[in-house]
GUFITOR-484360 format. One line per 5 residues: number of its first residue (from 0); their letters; for each residue x, z, y of N, C-alpha, C. Coordinates in steps of 0.1 Angstrom, whole numbers. Atoms other than C-alpha are relative to their C-alpha. Example, Ala and Ser with C-alpha at 12.3 -4.5 7.8 and 13.67 -1.06 7.14 Angstrom:
<lozas>
0> as> 9 0 -12 123 78 -45 9 0 12; -9 0 -11 137 71 -11 -8 8 11
</lozas>
This chain:
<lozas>
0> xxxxx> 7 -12 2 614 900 72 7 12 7; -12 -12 -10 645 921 93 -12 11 6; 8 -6 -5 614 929 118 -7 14 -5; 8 -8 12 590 943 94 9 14 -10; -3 -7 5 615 964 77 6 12 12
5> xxxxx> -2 -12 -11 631 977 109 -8 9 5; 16 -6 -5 592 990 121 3 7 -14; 1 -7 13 593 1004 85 11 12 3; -10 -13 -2 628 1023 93 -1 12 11; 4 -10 -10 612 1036 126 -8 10 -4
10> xxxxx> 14 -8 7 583 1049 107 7 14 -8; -10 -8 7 607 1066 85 9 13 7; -11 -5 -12 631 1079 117 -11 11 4; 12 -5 -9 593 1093 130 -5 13 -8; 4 -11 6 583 1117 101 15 10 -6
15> xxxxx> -14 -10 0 620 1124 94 5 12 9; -2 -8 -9 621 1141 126 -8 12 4; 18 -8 1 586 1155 122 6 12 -10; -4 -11 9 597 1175 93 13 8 1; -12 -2 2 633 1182 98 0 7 12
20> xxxxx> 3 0 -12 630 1186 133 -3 17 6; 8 -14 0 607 1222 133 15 14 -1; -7 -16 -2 641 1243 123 8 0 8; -6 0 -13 658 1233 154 -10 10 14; 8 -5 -8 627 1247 173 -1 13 -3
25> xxxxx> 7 -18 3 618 1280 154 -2 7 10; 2 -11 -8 634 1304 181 -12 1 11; 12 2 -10 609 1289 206 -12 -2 -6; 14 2 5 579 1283 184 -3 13 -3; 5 -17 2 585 1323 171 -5 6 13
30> xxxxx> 6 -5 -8 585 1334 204 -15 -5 12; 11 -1 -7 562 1316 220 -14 3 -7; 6 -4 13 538 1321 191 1 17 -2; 0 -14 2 549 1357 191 1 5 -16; -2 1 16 558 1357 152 14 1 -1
35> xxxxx> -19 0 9 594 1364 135 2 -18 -1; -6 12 11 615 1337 125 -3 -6 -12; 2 0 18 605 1343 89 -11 -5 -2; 10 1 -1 570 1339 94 -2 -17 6; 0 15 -3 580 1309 119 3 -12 -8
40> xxxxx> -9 4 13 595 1294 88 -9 -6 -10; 14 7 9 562 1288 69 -2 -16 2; -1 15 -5 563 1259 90 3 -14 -11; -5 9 9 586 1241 68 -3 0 -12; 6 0 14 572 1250 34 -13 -5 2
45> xxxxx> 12 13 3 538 1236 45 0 -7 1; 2 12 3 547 1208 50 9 -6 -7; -8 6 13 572 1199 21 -14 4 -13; 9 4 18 544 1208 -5 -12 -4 8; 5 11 -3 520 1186 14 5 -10 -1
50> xxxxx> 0 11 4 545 1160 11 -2 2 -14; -3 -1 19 548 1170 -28 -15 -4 -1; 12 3 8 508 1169 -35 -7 -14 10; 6 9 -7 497 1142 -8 8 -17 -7; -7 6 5 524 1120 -20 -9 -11 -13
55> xxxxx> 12 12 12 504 1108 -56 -9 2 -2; 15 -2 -1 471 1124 -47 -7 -17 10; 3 8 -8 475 1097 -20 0 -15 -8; 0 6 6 485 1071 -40 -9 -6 -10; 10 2 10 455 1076 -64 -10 -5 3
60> xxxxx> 9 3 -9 432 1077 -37 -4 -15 12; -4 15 -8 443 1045 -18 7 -12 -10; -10 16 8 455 1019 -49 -6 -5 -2; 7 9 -4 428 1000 -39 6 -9 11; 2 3 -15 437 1000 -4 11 -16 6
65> xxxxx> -9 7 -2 455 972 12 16 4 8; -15 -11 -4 495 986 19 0 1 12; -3 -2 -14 495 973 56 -11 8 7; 9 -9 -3 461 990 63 0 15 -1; -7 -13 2 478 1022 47 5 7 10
70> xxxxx> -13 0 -9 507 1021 65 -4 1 15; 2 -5 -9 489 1017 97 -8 11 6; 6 -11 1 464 1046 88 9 8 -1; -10 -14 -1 493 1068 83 12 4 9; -8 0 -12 510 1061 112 -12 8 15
75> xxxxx> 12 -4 -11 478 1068 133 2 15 -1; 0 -16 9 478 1103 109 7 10 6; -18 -8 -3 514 1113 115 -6 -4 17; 6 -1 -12 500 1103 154 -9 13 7; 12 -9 -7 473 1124 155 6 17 -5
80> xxxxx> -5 -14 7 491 1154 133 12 7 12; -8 -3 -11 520 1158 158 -6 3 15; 2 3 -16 498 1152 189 -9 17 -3; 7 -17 -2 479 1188 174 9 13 -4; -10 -10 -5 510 1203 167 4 8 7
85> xxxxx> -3 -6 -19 516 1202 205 -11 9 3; 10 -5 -9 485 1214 212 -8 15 -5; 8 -14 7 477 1242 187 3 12 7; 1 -15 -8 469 1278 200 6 9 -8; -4 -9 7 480 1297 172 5 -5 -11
90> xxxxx> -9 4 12 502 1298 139 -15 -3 -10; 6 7 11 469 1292 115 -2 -15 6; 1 11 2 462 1261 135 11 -10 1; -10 6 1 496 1251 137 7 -4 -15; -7 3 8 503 1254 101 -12 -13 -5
95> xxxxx> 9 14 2 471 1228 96 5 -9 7; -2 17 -4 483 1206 117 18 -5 -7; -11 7 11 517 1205 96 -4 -1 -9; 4 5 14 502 1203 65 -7 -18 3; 6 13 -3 479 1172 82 14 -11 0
100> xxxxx> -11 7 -7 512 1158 96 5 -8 -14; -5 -1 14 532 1164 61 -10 -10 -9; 6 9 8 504 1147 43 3 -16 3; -3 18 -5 505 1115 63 11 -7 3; -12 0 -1 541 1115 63 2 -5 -15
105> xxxxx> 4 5 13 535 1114 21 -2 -13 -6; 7 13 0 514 1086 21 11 -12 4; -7 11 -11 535 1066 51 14 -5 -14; -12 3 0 567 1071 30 -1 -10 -15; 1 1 12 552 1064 -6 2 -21 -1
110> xxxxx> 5 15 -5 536 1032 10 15 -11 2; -16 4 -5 570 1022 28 9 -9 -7; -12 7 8 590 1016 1 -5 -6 -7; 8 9 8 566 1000 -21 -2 -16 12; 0 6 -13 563 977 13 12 -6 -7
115> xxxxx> -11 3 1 596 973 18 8 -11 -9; -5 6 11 607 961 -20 -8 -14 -2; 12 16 5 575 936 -21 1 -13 11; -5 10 -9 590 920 14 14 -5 0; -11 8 1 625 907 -2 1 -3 -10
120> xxxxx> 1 -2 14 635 895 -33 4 10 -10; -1 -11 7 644 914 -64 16 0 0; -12 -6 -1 680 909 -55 3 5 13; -8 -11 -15 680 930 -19 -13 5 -2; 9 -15 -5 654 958 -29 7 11 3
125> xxxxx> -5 -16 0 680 982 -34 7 -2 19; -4 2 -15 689 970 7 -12 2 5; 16 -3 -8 654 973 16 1 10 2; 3 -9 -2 648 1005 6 11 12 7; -12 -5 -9 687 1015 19 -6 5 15
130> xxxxx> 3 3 -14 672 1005 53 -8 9 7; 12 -12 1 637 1024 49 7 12 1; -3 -16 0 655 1057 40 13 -1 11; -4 1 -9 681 1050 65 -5 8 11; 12 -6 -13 653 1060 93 4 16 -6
135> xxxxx> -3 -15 4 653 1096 75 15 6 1; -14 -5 0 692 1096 76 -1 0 12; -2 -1 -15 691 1089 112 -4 7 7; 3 -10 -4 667 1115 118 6 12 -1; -8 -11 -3 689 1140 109 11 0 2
140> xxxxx> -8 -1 -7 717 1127 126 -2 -2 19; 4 1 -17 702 1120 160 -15 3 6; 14 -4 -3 664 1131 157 0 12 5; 0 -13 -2 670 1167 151 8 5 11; -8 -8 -11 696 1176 172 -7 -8 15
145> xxxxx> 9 4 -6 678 1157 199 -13 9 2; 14 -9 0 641 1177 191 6 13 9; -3 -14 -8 667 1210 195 -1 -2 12; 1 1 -7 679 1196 224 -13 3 16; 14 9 -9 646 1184 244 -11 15 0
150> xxxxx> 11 -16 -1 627 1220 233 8 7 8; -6 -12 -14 652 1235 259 -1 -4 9; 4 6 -15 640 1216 286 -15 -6 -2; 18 1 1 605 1203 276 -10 14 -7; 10 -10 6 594 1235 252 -2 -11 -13
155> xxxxx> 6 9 18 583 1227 213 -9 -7 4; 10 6 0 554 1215 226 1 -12 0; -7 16 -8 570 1182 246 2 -5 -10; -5 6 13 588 1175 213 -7 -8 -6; 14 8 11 557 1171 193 -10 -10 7
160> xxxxx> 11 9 -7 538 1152 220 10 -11 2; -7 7 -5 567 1136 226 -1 -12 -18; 6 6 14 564 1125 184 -6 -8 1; 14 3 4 529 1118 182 1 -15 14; 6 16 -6 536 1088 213 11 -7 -8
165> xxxxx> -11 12 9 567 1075 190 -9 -6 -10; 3 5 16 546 1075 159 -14 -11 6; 5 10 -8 518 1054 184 9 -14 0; -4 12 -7 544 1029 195 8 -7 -10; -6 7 10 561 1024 160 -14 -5 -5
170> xxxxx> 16 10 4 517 1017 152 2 -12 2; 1 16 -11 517 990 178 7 -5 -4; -8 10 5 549 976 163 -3 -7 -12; -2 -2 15 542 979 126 -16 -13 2; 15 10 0 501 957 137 9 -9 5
175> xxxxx> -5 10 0 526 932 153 9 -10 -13; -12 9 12 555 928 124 0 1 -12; 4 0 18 540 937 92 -7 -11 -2; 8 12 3 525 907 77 -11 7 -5; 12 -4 7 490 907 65 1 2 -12
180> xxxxx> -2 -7 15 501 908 26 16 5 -3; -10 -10 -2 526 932 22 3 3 -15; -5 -2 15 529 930 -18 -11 2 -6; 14 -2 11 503 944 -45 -3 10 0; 6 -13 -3 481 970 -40 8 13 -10
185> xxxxx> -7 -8 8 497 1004 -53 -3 -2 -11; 1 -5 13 476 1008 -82 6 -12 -12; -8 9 8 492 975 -95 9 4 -6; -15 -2 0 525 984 -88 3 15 -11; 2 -13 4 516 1021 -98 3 -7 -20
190> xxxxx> 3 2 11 505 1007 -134 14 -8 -9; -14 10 3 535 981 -141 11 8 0; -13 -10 1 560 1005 -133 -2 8 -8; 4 -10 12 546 1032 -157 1 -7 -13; -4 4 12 545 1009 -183 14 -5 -6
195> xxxxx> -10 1 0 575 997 -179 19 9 -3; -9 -10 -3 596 1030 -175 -4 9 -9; 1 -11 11 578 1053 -201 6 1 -6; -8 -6 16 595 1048 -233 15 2 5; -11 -1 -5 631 1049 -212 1 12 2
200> xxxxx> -4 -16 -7 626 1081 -194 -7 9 -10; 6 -17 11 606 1103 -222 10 -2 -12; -12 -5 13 638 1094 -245 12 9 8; -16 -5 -8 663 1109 -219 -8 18 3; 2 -13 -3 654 1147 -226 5 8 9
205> xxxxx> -2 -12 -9 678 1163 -208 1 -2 17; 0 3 -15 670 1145 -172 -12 15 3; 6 -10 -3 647 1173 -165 9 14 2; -8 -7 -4 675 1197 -162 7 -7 11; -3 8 -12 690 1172 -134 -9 4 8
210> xxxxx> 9 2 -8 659 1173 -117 -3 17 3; -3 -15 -10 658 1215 -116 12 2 3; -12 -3 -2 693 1214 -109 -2 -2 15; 5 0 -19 681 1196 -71 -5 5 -1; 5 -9 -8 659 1217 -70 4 10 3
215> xxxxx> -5 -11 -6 675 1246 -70 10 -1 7; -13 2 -10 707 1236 -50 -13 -4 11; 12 -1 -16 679 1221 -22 -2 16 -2; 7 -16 -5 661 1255 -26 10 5 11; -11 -7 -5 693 1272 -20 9 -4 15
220> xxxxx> -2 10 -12 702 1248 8 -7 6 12; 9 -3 -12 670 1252 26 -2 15 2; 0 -16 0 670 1293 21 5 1 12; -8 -2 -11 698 1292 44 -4 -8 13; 0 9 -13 695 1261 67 -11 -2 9
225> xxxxx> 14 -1 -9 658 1268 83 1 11 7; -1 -8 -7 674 1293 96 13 3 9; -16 2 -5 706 1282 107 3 3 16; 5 1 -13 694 1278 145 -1 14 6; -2 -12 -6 683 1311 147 10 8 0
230> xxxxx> -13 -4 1 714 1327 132 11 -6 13; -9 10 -12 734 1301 157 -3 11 15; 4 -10 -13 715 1319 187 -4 13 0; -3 -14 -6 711 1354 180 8 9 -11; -14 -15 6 740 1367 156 14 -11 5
235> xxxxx> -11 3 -9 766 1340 171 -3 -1 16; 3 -3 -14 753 1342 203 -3 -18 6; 0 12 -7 752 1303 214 -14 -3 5; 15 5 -8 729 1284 239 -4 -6 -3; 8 6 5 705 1264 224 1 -15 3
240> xxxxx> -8 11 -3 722 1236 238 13 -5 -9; -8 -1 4 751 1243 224 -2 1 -19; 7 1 14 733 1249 189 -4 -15 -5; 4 9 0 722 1219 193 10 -9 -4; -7 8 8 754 1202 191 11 6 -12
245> xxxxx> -2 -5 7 764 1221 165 -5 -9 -11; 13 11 5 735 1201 146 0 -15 -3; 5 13 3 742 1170 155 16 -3 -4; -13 2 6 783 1173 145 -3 2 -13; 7 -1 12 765 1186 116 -5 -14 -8
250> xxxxx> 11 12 6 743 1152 108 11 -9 -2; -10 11 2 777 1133 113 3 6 -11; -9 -5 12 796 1155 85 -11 -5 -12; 9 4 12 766 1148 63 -4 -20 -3; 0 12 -3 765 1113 73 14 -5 -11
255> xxxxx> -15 3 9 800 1111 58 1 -1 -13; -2 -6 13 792 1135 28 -11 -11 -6; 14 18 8 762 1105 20 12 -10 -3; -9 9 2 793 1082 18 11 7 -10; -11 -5 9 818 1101 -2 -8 6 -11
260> xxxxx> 9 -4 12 790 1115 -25 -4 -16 -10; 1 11 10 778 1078 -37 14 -5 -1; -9 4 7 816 1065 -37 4 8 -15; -9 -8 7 825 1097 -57 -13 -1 -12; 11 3 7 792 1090 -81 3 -6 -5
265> xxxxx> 4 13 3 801 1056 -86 10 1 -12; -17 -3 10 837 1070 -104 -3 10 -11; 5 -16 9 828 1109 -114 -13 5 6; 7 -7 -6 796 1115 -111 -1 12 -7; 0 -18 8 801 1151 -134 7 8 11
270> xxxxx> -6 -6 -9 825 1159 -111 0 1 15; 5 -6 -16 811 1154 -80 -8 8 0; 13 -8 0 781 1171 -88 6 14 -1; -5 -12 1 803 1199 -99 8 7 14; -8 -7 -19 831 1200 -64 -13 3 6
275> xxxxx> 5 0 -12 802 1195 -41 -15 13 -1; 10 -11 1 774 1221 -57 8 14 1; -13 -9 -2 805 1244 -58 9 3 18; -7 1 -10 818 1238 -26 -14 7 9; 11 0 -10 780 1240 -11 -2 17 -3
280> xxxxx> 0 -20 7 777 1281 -34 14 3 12; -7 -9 -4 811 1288 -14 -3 1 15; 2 0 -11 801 1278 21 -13 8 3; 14 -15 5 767 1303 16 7 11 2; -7 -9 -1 788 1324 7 10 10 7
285> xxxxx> -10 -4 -7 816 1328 30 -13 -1 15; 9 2 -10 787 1323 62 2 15 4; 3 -13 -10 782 1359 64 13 5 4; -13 -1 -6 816 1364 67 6 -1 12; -7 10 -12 825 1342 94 -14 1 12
290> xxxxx> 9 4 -5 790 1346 113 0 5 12; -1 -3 -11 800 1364 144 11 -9 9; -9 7 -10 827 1339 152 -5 -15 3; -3 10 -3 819 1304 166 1 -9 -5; -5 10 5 845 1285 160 0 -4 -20
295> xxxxx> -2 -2 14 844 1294 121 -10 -3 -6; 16 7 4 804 1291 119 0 -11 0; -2 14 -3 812 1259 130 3 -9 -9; -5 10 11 837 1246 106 -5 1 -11; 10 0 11 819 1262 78 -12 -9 -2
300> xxxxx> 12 8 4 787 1244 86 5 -13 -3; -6 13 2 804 1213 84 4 -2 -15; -2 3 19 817 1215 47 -14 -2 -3; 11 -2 2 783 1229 43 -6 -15 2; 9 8 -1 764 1201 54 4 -16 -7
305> xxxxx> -10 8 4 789 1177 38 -6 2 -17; 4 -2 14 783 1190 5 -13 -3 -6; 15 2 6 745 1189 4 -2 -13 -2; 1 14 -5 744 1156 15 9 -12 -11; -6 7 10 770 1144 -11 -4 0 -15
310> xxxxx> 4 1 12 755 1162 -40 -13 -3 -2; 12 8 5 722 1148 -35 0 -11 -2; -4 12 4 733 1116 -32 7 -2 -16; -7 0 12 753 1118 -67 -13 9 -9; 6 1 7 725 1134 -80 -11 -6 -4
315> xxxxx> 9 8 0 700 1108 -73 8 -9 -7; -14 11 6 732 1084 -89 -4 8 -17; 2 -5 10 729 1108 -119 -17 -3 -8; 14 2 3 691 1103 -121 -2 -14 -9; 0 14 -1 695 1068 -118 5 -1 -15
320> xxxxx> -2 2 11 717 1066 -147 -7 7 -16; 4 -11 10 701 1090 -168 -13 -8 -6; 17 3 -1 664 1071 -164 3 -16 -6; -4 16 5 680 1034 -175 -11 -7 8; 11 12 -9 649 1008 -165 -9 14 3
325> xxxxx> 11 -9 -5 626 1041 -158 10 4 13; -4 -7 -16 650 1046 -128 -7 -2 13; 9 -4 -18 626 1039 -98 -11 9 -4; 14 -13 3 599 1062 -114 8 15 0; -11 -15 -2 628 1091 -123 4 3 17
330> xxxxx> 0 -4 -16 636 1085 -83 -8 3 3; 12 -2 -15 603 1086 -69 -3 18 -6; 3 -13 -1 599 1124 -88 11 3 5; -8 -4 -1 630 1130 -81 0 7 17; 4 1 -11 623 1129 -43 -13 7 2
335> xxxxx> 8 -13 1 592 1151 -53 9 14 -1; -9 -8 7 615 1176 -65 7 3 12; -7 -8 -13 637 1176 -33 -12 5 9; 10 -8 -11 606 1187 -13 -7 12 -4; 9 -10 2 593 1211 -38 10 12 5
340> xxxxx> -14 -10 -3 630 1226 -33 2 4 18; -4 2 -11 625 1224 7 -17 9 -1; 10 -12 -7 592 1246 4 3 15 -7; -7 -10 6 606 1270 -22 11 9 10; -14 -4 -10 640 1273 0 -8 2 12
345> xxxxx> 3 -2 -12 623 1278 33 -13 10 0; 8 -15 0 595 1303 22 7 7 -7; -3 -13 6 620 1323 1 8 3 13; -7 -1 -6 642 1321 28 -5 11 12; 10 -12 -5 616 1342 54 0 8 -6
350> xxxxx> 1 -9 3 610 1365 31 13 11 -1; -17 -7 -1 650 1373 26 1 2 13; -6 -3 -16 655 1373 66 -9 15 -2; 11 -14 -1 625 1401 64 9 10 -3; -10 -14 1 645 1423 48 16 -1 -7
355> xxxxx> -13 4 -4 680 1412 42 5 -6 9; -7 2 -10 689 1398 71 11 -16 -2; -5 16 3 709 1366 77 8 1 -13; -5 -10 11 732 1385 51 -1 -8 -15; 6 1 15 708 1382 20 -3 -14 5
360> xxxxx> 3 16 -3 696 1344 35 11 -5 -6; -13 11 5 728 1330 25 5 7 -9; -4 -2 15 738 1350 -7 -12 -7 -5; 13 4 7 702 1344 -19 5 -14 -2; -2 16 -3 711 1307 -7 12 -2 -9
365> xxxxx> -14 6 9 746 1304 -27 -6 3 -14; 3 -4 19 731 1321 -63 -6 -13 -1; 4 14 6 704 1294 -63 5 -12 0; -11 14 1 730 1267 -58 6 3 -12; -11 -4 10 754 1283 -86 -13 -3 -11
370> xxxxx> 10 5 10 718 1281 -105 -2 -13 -4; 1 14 -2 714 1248 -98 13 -6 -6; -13 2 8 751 1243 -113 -1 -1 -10; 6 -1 9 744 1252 -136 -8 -8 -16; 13 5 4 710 1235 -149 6 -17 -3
375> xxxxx> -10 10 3 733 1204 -141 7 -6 -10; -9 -2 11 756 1212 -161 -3 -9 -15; 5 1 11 736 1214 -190 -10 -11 -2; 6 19 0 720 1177 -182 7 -12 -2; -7 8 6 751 1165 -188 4 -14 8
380> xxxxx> -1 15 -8 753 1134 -163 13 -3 -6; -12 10 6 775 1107 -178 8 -8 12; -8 8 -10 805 1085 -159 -2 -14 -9; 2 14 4 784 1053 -172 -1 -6 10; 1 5 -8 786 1024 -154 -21 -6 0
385> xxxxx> 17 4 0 746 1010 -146 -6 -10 -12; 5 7 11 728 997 -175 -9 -14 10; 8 10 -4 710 962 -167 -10 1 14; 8 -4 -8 680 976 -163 -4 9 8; -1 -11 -4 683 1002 -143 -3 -2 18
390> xxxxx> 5 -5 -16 663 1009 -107 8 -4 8; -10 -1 -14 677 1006 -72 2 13 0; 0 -10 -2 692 1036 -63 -3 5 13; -2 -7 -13 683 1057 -33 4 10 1; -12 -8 -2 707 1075 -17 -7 10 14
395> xxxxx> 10 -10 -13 687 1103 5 12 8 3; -6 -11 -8 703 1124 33 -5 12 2; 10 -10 -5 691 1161 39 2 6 7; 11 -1 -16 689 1171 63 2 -5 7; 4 0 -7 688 1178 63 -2 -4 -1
400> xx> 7 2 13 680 1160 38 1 -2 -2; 5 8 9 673 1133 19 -9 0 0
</lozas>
């Protein structure tokens, strides 16, 4: 089943880059669009709360359907969403065709892992779905910076057409190496898992403080980071080239911080969550500081991107333990929850550039992290080791994500 899951990790790599992708582009989609930054920025909040409501609107709507028939209807989707990306005239039909995108991006991912787990046994799901979200890690270590790239020599446009024939030619793979039965229709799975996870997770009161805690550290993340690019090229001055690898030294440091966040999880997860939401408030903070120089923007972003990356991982670790046998249902909102925080963060963040200036973007951006501390805090995450029953964990990247 290697095949079938690999086609599954492309699929993943395809909307990863779809979504993630756009704040490498902004300066070129504001100007050629003729729109602010801030405005260009909508971008990213419509389509994190189309993944948020397409996600189990989709789910409701298709747990009849058969998964591989899904899966290749949402790859067509995410096909046809990107291919009008490229081609839209203006910012209202550009933000429809990210919301289309975003939705079928929802769907693809929901489907995926449900896929994924139903094609190995029950002792390599938690490698399955490693694999599946993998693709999303790798888009924001070599997708994004890549998209920046390629929009300075093709234009946004190339990018997204360039997309819409990947998410084509991962189709054509996914009709070759998906098997015809691909596990049990959602609503099965949907139903079994609910039963199973209820009385677990409605006794663990204070996980719902965990879960605004990501959200506000994402928020506060994304306030700043949808706008990092443009800051990059017009208050440090760099070439969009150069921004670019900025971005993608970036995806490595975060790459790392996904590894030292679940080691440091697996020991303290109180106190990772605390260094790394702490560390993430001071690199906000110090930003405006350091924003005219370079080399200092530089190393800053690097902690920065290190920290996000670490404390989402430990806080999906924190979930996990918090939710006992309800931990793949606590994950799957949980993962709602980082998207509501990636439209929150990316439309508050426009509005702060409006009138504070990169300045107020990244204070705004450090409070709601210290908020998010917070909220944490007071959720209490324990240094248990994993109960029995207890979910696979997924360990999301963001960005850049997760």
């Amino acid at each position: 089943m290697v095949p079938a899951l690999v086609v599954l990790a492309l699929g993943a790599f395809t909307l990863g880059t779809s979504e993630l992708g756009v704040a490498g582009l902004l300066p070129a989609l504001g100007a050629d669009l003729a729109v602010s930054a801030g405005t260009a920025g909508t971008l990213v909040s419509v389509y994190a709360v189309a993944v948020v409501v397409a996600g189990p609107v989709g789910a409701i709507l298709l747990r009849r359907a058969p998964r591989r028939r899904v899966l290749l209807g949402a790859l067509g989707a995410l096909a046809v969403g990107n291919g009008a990306t490229a081609l839209a005239t203006g910012l209202p039909l550009l933000l429809a065709a990210r919301a289309f995108t975003g939705a079928a991006a929802a769907v693809y991912a929901v489907t995926a892992l449900a896929t994924a787990t139903a094609l190995v046994g029950p002792e390599r799901r938690g490698r399955a779905v490693a694999v599946v979200f993998g693709g999303i890690t790798a888009s924001g270590v070599v997708g994004v910076p890549a998209s920046t790239l390629l929009g300075d020599v093709v234009g946004w446009r190339g990018v997204y057409g360039g997309l819409s024939a990947l998410a084509v030619a991962v189709l054509a793979a996914a009709a070759v190496f998906l098997p015809p039965a691909s596990g049990r229709p959602l609503a099965d799975s949907a139903s079994r898992f609910l039963r199973r996870a209820r009385s677990a997770t409605a006794a663990r009161g204070r996980m719902p403080y965990t879960f605004l805690g990501n959200a506000l550290v994402t928020a506060g993340h994304y306030t700043a980071s949808t706008y990092f690019v443009v800051l990059l090229t017009r208050r440090t001055d760099l070439a969009p080239a150069t921004a670019a690898l900025v971005l993608l030294t970036g995806g490595v440091a975060a790459t790392i911080g996904n590894a030292v966040g679940g080691a440091g999880a697996d020991r303290r997860t109180r106190r990772t969550l605390l260094a790394t939401a702490a560390s993430l408030a001071g690199c906000l903070a110090v930003v405006p500081l350091v924003m005219a120089g370079p080399v200092l923007t530089w190393l800053v972003s690097l902690v920065w991107a290190a920290a996000f990356s670490a404390f989402s991982t430990a806080a999906q670790a924190a979930v996990d333990r918090q939710a006992g046998p309800g931990a793949p249902l606590a994950g799957a909102v949980n993962i709602s929850v980082f998207n509501v925080g990636i439209a929150l963060g990316s439309a508050l963040g426009g509005g702060v550039l409006h009138r504070a200036g990169f300045t107020g973007v990244h204070l705004v951006g450090a409070a709601l992290v210290a908020l998010g501390l917070v909220s944490v805090l007071h959720g209490r995450p324990r240094d248990l080791p994993r109960t029995p029953g207890a979910g696979t964990e997924v360990r999301g990247e963001v960005r850049g994500e997760a």
